[in-house]
C-alpha positions, 0 to 999 in steps of 0.5 A: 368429300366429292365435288359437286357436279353443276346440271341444267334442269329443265322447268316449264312454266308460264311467264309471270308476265303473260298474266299482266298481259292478259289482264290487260287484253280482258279489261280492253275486251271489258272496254269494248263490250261497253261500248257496244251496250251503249251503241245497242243503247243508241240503236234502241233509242233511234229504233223508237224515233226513227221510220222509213227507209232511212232507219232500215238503211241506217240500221243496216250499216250500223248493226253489224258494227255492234257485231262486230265490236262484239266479236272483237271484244270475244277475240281478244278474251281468246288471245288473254286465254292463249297468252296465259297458256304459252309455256317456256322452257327455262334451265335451273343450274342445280348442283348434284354429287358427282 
């Protein structure tokens, strides 16, 4: 009978816990897009009250911010999609014949 010989194999695989993370990076982004909907909401109701200088300066300053929150929220879906795609190596001991 020959002994067995013991060789690291190497196997990639994407961290079981990387899609945890991510889906918790989307539910943030779903968080997000919710309250940009509701500040386009606001946005809304005041375009319909609101005249003047001070509705064009305050729509100004304040539409970006719905921008930007949609950006944010579009960020952190990419960074779910790239934390799902990071690979490990890890080494498995196996046993072969010698």
């Amino acid at each position: 009978m020959s002994p067995l010989k013991e060789i690291l194999v190497p196997e990639t695989i994407v961290p079981p816990e990387a899609y945890g993370i991510a889906a918790a990076f989307r539910s943030e982004a779903r968080r997000v897009r919710e309250l940009a909907a509701q500040n386009r909401s606001t946005k809304g109701t005041l375009d319909g009250t609101w005249q003047g200088n001070s509705k064009i300066r305050f729509s100004g300053d304040f539409e970006p911010r719905i921008t930007d929150l949609d950006n944010y929220a579009n960020s952190l879906e990419d960074k779910a999609r790239q934390i799902e795609n990071i690979r490990v190596t890890i080494w498995k001991t196996q046993f072969v014949k010698a």
